[in-house]
C-alpha positions as CSV (number, residue, x, y, z in Angstrom):
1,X,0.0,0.0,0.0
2,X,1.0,3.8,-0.7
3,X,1.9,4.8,2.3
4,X,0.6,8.4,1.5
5,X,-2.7,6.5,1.8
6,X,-1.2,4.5,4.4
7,X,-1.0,8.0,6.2
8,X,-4.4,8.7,5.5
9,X,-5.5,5.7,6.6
10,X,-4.2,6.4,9.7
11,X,-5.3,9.8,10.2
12,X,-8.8,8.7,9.8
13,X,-8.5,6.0,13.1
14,X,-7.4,8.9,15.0
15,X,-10.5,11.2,13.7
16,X,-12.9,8.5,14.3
17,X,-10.9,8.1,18.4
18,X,-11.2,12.0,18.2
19,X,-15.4,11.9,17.2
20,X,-15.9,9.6,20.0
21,X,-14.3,11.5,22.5
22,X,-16.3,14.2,21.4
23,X,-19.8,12.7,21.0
24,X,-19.2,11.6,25.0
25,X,-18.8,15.3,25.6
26,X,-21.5,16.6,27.6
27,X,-22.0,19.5,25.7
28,X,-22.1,18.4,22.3
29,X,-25.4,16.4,22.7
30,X,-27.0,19.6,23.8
31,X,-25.7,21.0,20.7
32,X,-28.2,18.6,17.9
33,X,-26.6,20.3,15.1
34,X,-23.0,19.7,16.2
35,X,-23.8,16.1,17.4
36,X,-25.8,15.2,14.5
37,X,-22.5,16.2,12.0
38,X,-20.2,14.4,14.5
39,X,-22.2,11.4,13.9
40,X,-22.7,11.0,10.0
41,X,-19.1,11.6,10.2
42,X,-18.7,8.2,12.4
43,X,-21.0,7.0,10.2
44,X,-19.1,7.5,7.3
45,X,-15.4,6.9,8.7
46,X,-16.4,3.5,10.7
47,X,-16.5,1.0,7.6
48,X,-12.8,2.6,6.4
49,X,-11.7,2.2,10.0
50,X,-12.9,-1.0,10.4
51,X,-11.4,-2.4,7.3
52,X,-8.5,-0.9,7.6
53,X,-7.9,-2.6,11.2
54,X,-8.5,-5.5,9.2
55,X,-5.7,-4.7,6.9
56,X,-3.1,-4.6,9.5
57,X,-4.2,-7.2,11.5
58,X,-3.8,-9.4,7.9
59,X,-0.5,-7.9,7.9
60,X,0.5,-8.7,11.7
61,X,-0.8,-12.4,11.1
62,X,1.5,-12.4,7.7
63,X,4.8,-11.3,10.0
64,X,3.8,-14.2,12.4
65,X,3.7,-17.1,9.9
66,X,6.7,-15.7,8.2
67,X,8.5,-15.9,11.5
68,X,7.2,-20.0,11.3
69,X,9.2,-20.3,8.0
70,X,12.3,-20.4,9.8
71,X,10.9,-23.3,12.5
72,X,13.2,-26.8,12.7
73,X,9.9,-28.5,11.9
74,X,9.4,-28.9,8.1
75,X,5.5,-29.5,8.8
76,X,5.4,-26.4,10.5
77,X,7.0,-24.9,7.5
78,X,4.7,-25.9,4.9
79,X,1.7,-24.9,7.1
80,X,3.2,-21.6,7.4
81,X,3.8,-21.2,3.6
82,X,-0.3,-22.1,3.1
83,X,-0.9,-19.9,5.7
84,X,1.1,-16.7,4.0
85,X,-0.4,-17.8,0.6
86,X,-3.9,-17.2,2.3
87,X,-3.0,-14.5,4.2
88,X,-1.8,-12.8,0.7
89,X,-4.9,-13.4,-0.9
90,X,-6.7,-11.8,1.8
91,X,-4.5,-8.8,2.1
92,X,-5.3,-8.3,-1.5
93,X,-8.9,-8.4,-0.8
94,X,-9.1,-6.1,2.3
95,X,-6.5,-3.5,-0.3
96,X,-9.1,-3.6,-3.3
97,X,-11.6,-3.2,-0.1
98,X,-10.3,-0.4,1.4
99,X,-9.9,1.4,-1.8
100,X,-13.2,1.1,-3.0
101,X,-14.1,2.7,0.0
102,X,-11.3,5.6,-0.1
103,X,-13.3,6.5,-3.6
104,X,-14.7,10.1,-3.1
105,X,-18.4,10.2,-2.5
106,X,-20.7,12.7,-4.9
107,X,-22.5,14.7,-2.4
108,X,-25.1,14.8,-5.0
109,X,-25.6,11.5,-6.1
110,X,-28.7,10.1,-4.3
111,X,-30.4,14.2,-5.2
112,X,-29.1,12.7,-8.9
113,X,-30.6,8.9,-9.0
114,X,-33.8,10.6,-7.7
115,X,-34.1,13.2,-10.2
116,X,-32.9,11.2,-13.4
117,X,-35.4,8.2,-12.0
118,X,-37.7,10.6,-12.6
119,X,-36.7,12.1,-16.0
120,X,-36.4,9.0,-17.4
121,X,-40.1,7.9,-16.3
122,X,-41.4,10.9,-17.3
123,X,-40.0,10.1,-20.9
124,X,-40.7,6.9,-21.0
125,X,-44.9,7.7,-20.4
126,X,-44.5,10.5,-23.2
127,X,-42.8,7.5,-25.7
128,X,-45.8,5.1,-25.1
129,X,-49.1,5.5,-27.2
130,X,-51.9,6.3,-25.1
131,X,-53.5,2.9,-25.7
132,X,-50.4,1.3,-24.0
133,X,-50.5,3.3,-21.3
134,X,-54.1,2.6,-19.8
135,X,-54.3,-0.6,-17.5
136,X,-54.4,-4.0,-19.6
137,X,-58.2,-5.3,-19.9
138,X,-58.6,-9.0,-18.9
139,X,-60.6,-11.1,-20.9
């Protein structure tokens, strides 16, 4: 991983440490404004907080069975060498993850669905016949 993003990554646990602290304040929950911001901004940071503790666990748990590698035991050796192939496969996973969730959000988008939802029905009614667009008869 960069570790630009690494950085960033990082910076966003110690927000989200930061908004709890704050939402416990007694003062911001008599402020609903200022406690209603702090929490869509838990909201929003938890999942990238939570996956990325995922991440570096993965990567603690890689270290480990790398340390087995160099065990007498040549069992223990090959278990630790399926166990870094799996542990690689999920770092992968949690990476692809944890960008797809880094990806800037459009403010607008749900104002945008909503409104070209409706545009689009709107034009498809005007594109029918008016025959086609009464209820079906039954016979």
């Amino acid at each position: 991983m960069n570790p630009s993003i690494r950085n960033k990554l990082d910076g966003l646990a110690l927000r989200l440490e930061e908004i709890n602290a704050l939402r416990a304040e007694p003062g911001v929950t008599d402020n609903q404004d200022r406690f209603r911001q702090l929490s869509i901004e838990y909201a929003e940071l938890t999942p990238v907080v939570n996956q990325y503790q995922a991440y570096c666990r993965a990567w603690d748990e890689l270290e480990a069975a790398r340390a087995m590698l160099t065990d007498q035991d040549s069992a223990m050796r090959a278990m630790a060498q399926e166990e870094i192939a799996h542990i690689q496969a999920r770092i992968e996973q949690l990476e692809q993850q944890l960008q797809k969730l880094l990806l800037p959000k459009d403010p607008y988008g749900r104002w945008r669905s909503c409104t070209e939802a409706a545009a689009n029905t709107a034009a498809i009614k005007k594109s029918l016949p008016v025959s086609s667009a009464k209820a079906p008869t039954r016979a």
